[in-house]
LUMVO-785646 format. One record per residue: residue number from 1; z, x, y of N, C-alpha, C in turn. Coordinates in nm, 2 decimals. Atoms other than C-alpha are relative to their C-alpha. Layout:
! residues N
[site NUM [Z X Y] [Z X Y] [Z X Y]] ...
! end
This chain:
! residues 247
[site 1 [-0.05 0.11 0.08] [-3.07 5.58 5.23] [0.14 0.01 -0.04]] [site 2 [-0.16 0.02 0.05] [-2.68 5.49 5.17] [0.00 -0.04 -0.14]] [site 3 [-0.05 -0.04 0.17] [-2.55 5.58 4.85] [0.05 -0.15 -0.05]] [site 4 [0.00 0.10 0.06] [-2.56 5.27 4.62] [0.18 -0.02 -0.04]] [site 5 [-0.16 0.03 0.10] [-2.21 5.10 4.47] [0.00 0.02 -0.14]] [site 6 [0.01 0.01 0.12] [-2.15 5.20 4.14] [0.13 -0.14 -0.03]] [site 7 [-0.03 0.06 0.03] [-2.02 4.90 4.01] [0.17 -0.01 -0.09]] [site 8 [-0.09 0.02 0.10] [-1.63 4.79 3.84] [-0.09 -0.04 -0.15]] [site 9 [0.05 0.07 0.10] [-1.73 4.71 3.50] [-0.13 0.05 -0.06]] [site 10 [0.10 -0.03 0.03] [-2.02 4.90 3.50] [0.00 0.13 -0.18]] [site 11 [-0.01 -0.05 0.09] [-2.10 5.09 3.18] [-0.14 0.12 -0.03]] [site 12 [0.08 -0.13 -0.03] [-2.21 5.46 3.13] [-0.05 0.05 -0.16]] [site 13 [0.08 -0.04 0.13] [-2.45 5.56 2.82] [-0.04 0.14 0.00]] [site 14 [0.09 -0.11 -0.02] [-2.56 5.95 2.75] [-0.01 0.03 -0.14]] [site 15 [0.06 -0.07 0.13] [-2.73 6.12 2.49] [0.02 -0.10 -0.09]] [site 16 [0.06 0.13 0.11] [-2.82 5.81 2.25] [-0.08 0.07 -0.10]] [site 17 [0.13 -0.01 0.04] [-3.14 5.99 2.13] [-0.02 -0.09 -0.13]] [site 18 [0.06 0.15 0.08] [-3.29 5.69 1.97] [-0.08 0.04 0.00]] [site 19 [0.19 0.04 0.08] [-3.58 5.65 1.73] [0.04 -0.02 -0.13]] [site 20 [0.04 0.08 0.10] [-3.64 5.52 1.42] [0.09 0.01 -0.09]] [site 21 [-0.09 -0.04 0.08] [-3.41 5.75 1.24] [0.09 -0.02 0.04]] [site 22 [-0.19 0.04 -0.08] [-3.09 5.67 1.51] [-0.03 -0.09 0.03]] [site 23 [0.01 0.14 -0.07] [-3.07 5.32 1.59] [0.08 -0.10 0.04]] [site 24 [-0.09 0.04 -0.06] [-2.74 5.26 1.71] [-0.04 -0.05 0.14]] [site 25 [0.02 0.07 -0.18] [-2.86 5.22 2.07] [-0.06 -0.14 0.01]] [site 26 [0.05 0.12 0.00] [-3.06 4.95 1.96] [0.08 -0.15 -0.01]] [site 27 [-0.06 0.11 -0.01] [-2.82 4.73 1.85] [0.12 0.01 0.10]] [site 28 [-0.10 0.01 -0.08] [-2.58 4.80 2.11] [-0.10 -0.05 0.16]] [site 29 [0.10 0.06 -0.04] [-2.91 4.70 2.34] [0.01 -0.15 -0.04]] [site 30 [-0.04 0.14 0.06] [-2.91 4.36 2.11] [0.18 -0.06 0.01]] [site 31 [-0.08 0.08 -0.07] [-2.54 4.30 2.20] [0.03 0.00 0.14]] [site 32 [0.04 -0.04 -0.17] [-2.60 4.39 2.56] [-0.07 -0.20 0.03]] [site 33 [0.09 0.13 -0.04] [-2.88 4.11 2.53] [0.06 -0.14 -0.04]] [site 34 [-0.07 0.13 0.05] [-2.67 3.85 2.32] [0.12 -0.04 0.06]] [site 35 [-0.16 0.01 -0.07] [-2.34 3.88 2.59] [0.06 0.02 -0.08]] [site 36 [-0.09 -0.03 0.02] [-2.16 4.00 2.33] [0.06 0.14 0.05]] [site 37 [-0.07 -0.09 -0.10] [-2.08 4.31 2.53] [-0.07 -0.03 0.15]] [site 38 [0.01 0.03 -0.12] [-2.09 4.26 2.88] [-0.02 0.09 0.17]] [site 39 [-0.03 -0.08 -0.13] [-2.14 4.47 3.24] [-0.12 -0.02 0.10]] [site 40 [0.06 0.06 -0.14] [-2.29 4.39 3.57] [-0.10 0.14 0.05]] [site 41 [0.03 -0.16 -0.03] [-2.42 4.75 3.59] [-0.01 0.09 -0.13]] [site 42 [0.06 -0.08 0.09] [-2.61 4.96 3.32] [-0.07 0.17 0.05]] [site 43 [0.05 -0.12 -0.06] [-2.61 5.34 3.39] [-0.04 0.09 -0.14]] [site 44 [0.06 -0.09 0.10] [-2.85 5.57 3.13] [0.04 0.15 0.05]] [site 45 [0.00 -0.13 -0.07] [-2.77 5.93 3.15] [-0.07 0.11 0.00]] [site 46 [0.12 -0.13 0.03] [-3.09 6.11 3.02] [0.10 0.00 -0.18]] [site 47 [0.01 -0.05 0.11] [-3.18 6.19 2.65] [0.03 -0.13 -0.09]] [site 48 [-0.03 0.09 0.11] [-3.15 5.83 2.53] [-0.07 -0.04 -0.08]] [site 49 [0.07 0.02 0.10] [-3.42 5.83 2.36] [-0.04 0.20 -0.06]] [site 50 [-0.05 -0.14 0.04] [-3.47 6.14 2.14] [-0.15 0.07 0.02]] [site 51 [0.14 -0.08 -0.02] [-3.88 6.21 2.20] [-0.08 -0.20 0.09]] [site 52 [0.07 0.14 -0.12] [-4.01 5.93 2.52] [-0.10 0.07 0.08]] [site 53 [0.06 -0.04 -0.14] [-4.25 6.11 2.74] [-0.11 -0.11 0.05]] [site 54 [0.09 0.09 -0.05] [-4.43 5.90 2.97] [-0.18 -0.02 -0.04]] [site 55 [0.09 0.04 -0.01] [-4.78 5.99 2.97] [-0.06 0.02 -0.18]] [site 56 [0.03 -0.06 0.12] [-4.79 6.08 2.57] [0.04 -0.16 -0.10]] [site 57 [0.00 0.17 0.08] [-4.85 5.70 2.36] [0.08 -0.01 -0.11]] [site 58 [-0.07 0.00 0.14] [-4.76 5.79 2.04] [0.11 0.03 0.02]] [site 59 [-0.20 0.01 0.00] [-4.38 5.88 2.17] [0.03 -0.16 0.03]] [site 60 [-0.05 0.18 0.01] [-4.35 5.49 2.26] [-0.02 -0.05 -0.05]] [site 61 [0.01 0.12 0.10] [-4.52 5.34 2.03] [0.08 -0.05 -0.12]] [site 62 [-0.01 0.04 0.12] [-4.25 5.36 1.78] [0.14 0.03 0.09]] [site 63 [-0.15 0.03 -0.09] [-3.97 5.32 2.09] [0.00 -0.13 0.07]] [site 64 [0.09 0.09 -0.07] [-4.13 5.01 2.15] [0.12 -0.14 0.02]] [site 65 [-0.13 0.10 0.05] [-3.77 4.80 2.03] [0.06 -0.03 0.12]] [site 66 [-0.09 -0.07 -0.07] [-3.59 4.98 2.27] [-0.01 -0.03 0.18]] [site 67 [0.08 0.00 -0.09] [-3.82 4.97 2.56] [-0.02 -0.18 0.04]] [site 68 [0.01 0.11 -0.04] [-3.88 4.61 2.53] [0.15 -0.06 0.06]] [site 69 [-0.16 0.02 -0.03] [-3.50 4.52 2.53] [0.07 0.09 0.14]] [site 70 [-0.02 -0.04 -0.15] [-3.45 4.76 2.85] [-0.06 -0.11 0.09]] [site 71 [0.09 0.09 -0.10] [-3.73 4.56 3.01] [0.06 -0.11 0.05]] [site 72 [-0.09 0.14 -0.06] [-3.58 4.21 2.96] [0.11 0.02 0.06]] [site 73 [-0.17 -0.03 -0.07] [-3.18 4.34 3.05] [-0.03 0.02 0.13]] [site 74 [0.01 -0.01 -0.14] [-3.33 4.46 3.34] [-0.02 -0.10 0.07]] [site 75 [0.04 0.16 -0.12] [-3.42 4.11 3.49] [0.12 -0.12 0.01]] [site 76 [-0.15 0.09 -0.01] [-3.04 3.99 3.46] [0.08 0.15 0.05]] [site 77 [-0.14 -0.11 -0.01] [-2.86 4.37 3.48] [-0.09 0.08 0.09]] [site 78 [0.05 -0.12 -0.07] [-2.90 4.65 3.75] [0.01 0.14 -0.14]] [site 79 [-0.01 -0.13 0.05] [-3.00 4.94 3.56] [-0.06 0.16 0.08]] [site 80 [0.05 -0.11 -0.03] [-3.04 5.28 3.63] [-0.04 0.16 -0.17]] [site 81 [0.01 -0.08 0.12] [-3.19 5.53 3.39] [-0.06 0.17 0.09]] [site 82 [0.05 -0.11 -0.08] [-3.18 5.89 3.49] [-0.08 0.11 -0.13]] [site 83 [0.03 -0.08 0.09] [-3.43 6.11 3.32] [0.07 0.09 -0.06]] [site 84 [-0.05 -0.14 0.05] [-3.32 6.37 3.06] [-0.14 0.15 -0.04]] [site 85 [0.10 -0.12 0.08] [-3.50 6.67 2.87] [-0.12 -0.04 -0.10]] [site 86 [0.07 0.10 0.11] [-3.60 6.43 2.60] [-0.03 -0.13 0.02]] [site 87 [0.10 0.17 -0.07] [-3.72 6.14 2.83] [-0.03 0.01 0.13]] [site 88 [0.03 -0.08 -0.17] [-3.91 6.21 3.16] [-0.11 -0.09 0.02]] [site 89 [0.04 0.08 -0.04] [-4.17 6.02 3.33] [-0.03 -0.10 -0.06]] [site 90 [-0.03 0.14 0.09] [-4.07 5.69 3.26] [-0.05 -0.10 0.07]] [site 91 [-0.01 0.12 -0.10] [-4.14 5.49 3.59] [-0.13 -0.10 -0.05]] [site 92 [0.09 0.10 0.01] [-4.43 5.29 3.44] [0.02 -0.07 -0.14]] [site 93 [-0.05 0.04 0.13] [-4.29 5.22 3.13] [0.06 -0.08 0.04]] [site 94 [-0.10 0.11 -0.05] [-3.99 5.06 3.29] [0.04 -0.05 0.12]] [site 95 [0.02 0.04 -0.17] [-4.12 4.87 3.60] [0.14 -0.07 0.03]] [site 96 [-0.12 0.09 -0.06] [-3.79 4.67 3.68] [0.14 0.12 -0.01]] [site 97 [-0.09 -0.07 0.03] [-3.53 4.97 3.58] [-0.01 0.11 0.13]] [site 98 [0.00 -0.08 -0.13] [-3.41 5.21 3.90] [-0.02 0.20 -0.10]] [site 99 [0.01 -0.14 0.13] [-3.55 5.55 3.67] [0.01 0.11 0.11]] [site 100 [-0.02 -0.07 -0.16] [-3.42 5.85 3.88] [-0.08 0.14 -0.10]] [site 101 [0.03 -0.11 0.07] [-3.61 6.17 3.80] [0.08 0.16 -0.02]] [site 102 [-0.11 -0.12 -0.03] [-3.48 6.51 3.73] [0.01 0.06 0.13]] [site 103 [-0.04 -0.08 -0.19] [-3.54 6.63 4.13] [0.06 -0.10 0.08]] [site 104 [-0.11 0.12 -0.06] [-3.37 6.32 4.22] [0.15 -0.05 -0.04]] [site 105 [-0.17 0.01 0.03] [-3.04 6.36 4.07] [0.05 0.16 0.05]] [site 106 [-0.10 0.12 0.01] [-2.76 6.35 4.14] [-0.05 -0.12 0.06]] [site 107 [0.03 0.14 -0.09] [-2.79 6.01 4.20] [0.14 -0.01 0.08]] [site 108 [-0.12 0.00 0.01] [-2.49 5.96 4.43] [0.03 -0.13 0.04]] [site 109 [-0.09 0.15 0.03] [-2.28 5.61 4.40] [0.14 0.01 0.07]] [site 110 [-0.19 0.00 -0.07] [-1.94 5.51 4.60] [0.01 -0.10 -0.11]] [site 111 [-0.10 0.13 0.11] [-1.66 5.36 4.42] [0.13 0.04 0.05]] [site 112 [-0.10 -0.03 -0.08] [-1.34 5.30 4.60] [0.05 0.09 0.08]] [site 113 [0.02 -0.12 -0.11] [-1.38 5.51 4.86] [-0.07 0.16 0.01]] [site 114 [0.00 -0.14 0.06] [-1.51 5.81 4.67] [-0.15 0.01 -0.01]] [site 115 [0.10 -0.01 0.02] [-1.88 5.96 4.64] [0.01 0.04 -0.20]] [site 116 [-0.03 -0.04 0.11] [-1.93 5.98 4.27] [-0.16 0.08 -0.02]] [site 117 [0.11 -0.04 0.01] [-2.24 6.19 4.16] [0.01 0.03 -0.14]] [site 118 [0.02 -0.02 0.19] [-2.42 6.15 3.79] [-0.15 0.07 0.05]] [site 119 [0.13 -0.09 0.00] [-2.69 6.38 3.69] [-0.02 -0.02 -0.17]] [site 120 [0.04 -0.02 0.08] [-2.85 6.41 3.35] [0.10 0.12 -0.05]] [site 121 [-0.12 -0.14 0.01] [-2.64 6.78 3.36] [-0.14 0.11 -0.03]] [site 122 [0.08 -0.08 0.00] [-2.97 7.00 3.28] [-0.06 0.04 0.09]] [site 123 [0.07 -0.03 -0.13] [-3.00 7.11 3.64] [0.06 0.16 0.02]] [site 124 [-0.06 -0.16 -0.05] [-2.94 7.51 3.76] [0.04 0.04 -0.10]] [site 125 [-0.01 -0.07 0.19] [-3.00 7.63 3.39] [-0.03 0.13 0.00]] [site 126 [0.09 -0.15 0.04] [-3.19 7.95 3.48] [-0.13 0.02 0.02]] [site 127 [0.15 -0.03 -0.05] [-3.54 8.05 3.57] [-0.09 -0.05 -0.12]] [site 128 [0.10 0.09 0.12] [-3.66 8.00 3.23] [0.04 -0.11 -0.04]] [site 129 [-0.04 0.24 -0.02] [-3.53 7.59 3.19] [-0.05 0.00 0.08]] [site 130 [0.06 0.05 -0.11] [-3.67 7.59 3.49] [-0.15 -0.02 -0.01]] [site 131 [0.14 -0.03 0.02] [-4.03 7.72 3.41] [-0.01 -0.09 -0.11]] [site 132 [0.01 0.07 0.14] [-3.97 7.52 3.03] [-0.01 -0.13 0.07]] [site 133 [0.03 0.16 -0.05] [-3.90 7.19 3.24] [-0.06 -0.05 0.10]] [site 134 [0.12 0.03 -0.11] [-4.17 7.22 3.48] [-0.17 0.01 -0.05]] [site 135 [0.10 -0.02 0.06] [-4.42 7.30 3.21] [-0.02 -0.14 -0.07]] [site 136 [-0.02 0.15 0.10] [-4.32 7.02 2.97] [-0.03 -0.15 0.10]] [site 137 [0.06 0.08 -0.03] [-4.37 6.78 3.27] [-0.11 0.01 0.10]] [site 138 [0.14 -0.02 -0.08] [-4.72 6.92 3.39] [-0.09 -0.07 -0.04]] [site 139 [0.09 0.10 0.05] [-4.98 6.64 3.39] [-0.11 0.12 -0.09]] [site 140 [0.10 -0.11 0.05] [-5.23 6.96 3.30] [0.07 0.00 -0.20]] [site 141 [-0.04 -0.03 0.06] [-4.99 7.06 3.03] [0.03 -0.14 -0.16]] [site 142 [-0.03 0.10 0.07] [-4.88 6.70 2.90] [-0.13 -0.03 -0.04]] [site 143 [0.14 0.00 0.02] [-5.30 6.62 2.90] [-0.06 0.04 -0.14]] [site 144 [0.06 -0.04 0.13] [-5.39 6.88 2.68] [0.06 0.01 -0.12]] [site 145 [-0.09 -0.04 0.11] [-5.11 6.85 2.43] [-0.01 -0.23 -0.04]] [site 146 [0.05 0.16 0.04] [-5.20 6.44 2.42] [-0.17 0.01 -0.04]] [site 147 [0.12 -0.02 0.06] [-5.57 6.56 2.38] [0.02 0.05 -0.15]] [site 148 [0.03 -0.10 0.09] [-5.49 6.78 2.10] [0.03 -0.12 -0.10]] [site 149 [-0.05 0.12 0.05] [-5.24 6.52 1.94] [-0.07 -0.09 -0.10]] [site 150 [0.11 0.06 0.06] [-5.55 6.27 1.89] [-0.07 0.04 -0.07]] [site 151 [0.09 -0.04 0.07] [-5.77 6.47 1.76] [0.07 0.03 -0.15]] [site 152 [-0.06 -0.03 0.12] [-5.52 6.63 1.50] [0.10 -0.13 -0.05]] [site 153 [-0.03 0.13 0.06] [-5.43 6.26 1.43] [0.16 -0.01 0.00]] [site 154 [-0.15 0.03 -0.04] [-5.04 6.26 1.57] [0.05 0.17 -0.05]] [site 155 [-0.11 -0.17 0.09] [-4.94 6.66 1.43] [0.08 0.02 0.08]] [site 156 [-0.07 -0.08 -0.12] [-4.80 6.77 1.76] [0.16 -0.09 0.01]] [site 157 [-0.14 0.06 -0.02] [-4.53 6.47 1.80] [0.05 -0.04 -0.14]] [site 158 [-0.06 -0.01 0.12] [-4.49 6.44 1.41] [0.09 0.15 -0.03]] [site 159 [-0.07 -0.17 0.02] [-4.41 6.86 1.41] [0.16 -0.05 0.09]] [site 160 [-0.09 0.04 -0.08] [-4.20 6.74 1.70] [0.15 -0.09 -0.11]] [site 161 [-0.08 0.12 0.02] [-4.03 6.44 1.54] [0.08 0.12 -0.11]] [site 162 [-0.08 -0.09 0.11] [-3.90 6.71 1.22] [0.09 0.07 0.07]] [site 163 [-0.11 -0.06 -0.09] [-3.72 6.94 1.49] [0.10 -0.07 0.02]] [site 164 [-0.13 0.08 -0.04] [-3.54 6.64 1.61] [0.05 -0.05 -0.09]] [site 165 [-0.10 0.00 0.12] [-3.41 6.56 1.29] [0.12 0.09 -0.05]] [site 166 [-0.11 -0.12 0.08] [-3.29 6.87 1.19] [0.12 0.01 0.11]] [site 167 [-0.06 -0.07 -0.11] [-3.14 6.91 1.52] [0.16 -0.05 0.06]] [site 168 [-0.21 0.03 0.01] [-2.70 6.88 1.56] [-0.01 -0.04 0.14]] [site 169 [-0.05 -0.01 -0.13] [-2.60 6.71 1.87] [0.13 0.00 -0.01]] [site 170 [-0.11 -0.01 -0.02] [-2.24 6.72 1.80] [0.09 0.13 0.00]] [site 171 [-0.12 -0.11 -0.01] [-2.11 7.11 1.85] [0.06 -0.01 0.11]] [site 172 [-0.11 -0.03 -0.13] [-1.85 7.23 2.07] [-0.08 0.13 0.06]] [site 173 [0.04 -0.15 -0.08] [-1.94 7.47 2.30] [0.13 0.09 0.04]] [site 174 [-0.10 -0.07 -0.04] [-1.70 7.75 2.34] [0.00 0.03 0.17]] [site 175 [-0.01 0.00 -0.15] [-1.61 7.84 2.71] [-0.05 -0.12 0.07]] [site 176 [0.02 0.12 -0.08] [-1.72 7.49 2.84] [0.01 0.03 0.18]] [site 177 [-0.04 -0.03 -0.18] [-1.57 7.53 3.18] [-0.03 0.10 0.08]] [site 178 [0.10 -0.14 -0.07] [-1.68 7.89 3.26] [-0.11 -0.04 0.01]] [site 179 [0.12 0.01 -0.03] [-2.01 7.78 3.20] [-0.09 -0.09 0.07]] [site 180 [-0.01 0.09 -0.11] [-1.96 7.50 3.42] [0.01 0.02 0.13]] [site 181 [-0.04 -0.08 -0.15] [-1.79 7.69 3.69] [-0.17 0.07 0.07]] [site 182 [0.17 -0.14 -0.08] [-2.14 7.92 3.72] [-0.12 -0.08 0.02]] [site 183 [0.08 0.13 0.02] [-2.35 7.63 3.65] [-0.01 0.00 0.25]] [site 184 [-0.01 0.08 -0.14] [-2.21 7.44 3.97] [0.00 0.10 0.13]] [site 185 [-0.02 -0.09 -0.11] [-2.13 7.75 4.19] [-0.10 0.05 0.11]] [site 186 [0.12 0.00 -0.15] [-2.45 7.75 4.42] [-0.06 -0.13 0.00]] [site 187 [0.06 0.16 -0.04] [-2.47 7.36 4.41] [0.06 0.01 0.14]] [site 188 [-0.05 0.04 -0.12] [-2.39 7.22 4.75] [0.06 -0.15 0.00]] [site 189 [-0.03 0.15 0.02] [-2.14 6.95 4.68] [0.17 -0.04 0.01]] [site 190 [-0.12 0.05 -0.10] [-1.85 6.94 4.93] [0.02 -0.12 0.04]] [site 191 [-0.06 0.12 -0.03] [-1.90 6.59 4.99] [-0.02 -0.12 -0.13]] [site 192 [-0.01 0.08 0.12] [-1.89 6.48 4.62] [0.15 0.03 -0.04]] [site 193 [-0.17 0.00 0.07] [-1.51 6.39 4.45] [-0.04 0.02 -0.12]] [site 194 [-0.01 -0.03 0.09] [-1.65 6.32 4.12] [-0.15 0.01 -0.08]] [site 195 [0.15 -0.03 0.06] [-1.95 6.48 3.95] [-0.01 -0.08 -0.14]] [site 196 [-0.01 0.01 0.12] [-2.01 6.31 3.60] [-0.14 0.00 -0.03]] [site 197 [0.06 -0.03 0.12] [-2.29 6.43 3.33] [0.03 -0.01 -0.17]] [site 198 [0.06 -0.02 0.14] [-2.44 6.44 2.99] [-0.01 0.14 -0.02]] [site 199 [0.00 -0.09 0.06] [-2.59 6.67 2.80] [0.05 0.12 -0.07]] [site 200 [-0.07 -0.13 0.07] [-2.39 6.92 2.69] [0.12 -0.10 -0.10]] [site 201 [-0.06 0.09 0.15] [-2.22 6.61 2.44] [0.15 0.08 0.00]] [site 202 [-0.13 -0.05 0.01] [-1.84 6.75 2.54] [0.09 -0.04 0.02]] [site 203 [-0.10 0.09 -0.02] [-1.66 6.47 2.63] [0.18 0.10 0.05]] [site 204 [-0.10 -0.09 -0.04] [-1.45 6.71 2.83] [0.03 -0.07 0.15]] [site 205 [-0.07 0.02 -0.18] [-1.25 6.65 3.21] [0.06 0.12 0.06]] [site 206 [-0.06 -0.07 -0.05] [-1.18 6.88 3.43] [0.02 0.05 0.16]] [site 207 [-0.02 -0.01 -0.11] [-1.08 7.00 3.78] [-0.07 0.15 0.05]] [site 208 [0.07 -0.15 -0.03] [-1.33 7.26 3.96] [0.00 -0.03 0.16]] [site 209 [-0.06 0.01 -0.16] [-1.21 7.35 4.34] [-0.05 -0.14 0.03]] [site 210 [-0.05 0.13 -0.05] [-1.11 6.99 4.42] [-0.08 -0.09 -0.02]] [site 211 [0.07 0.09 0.06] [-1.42 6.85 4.22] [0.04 -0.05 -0.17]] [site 212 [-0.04 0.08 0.15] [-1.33 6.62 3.93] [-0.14 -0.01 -0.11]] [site 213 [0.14 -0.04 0.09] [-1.60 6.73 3.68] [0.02 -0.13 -0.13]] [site 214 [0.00 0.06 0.17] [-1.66 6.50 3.34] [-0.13 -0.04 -0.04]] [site 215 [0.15 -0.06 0.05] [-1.92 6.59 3.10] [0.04 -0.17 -0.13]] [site 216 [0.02 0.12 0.11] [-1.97 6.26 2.83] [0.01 0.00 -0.12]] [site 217 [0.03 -0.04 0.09] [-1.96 6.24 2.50] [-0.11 -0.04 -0.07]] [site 218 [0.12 0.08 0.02] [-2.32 6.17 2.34] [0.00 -0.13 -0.08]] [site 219 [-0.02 0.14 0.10] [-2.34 5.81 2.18] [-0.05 0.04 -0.11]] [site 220 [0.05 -0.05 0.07] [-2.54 6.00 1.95] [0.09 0.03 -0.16]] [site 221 [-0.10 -0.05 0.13] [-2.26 6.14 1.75] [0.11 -0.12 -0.06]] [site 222 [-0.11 0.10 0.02] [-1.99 5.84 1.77] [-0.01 -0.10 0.03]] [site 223 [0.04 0.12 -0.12] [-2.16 5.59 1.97] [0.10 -0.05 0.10]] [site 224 [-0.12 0.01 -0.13] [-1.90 5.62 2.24] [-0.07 -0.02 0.14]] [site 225 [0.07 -0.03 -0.18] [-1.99 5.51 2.58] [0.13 -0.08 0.12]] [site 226 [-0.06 0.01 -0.14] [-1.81 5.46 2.92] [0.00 -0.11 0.08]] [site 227 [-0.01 0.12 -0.08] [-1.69 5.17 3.11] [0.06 0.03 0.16]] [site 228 [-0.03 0.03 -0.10] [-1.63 5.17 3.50] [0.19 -0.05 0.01]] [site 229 [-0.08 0.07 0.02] [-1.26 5.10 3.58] [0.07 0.01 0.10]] [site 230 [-0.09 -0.10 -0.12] [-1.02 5.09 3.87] [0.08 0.13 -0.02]] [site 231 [-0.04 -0.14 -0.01] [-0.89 5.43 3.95] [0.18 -0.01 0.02]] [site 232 [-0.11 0.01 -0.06] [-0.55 5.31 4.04] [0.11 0.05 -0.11]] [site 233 [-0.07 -0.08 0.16] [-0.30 5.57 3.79] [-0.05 -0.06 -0.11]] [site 234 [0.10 0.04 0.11] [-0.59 5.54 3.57] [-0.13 0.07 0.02]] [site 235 [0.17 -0.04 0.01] [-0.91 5.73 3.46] [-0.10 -0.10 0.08]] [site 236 [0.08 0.07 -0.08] [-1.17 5.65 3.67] [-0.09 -0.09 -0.15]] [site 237 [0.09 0.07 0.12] [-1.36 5.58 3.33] [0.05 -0.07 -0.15]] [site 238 [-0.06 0.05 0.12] [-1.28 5.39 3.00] [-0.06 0.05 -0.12]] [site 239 [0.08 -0.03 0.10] [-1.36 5.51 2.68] [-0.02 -0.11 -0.10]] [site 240 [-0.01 0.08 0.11] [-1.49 5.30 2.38] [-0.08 0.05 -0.07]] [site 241 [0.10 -0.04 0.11] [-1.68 5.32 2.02] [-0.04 -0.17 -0.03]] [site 242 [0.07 0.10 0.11] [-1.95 5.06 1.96] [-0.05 0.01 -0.18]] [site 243 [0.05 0.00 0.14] [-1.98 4.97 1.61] [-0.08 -0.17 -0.04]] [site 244 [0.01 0.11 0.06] [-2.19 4.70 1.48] [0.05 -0.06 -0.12]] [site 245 [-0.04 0.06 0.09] [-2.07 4.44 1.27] [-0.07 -0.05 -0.09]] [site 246 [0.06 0.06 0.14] [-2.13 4.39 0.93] [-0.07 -0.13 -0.01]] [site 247 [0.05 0.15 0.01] [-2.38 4.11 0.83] [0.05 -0.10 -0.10]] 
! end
C-alpha cells in the first residue's frame, strides 16, 4: 500500500492525556466540531487520553465526551489516531477513525516530495517495555485484570486513576538526543526525511545523519499542538497554544 498524503493544514496532537481531571482536549475537540478551529486532516499521536484501553469498560465510560466527539469529526475529517502507552486497542471504539497500532507505526505520509514518518515514540525501548507492552496488551492479561476490576467494584482502574494524577508530564529530559541517537540506531529508516513523535513531551528538533527528528510538545502541559505547513524557508510544522475562551 502507497504511503498516504499527510495533508497542508493538517493538524498534529500528542500527549493530551484526557479525563475528567484534564479537559483541555475536550474543548479543543468542541472547537474542532463548531469550525472554530479548522483542518482537513486530524493526526493523534498516542497518549491522548490518559487511561482508554479497549477491552476494559470502565476506562471509557468516563471518556465517553471525548470519544463521542472523535466519532462525529470523523464523518467530516480524516483522522488518524496512532496508539500510545496509555491508549491501545481502540479499533472498535472508533469505527470511522484510521487507529494505527503500536506494530504498525511508523505510519509513513508524503508531503512535498518527502516521506515523513509519525510514531507514538515508545518503540525500541528495551526488552523490558517490550515485555511491559506486550503484557499490558494481552487479551489473557487485560481479561483477568477486567475480571478482577468487577468483582472489587472498579479498584484496579481507580488505584490506576491516582497514579495518573500524581504523575508530571512536563520534565526535561537531560541528554534528549543521545538517547534518541541509540533509540533510532537499529531502526531501518534510510528512506524516511522526517521522523516526528510524542512521548517523551520535549518539543525538541533536531538533525540525526540526514534524518530530521522532532519530538512534540505534550498538549498536556500547555495545550500546544501542530499545524501542517509548506516547507518552503519554513518549518515543516507550525506551532500554536489553544486556549479556550472565557464564557
Amino acid at each position: 500500500m502507497s504511503p498516504k498524503p499527510l495533508l497542508c493544514g493538517a493538524i498534529l496532537i500528542a500527549d493530551a492525556h484526557c479525563a475528567p481531571w484534564r479537559t483541555p482536549f475536550i474543548d479543543f475537540l468542541h472547537a474542532l466540531d463548531l469550525g472554530e478551529i479548522t483542518t482537513p486532516q486530524l493526526i493523534l499521536m498516542g497518549d491522548v487520553f490518559d487511561m482508554l484501553y479497549g477491552p476494559i469498560p470502565r476506562t471509557y465510560s468516563y471518556n465517553t465526551e471525548g470519544l463521542d466527539l472523535l466519532n462525529r469529526l470523523s464523518k467530516r475529517i480524516e483522522i488518524f489516531y496512532l496508539e500510545g502507552n496509555h491508549d491501545f486497542l481502540l479499533a472498535d471504539l472508533l469505527p470511522h477513525v484510521n487507529v494505527i497500532s503500536r506494530e504498525h507505526q511508523p505510519l509513513v505520509m508524503t508531503y512535498e516530495g518527502k516521506n515523513i514518518a509519525l510514531s507514538h515514540g515508545d518503540s525500541n525501548m528495551g526488552w523490558g517495555y517490550e515485555l511491559y507492552t506486550a503484557l499490558i496488551r494481552s487479551p489473557l492479561v487485560l481479561g483477568l485484570l477486567r475480571t478482577i476490576d468487577n468483582m472489587k467494584n472498579g479498584f484496579i482502574v481507580a488505584w490506576l486513576e491516582e497514579q495518573m494524577k500524581r504523575k508530571s508530564h512536563c520534565r526535561s529530559i537531560e541528554n534528549f538526543k543521545n538517547l534518541i541517537e541509540r533509540r533510532l540506531g537499529t531502526l531501518n529508516l534510510e528512506s524516511i526525511d522526517v521522523l516526528i513523535e510524542g512521548h517523551f513531551h520535549q518539543n525538541q528538533t533536531f538533525e540525526i545523519n540526514g534524518l530530521h527528528y522532532i519530538n512534540l510538545a505534550a498538549f498536556a502541559c500547555n495545550e500546544r499542538y501542530f499545524s501542517v505547513q509548506s516547507t518552503q524557508n519554513q518549518p515543516l510544522l507550525h506551532e500554536a497554544v489553544f486556549r479556550k475562551e472565557p464564557l
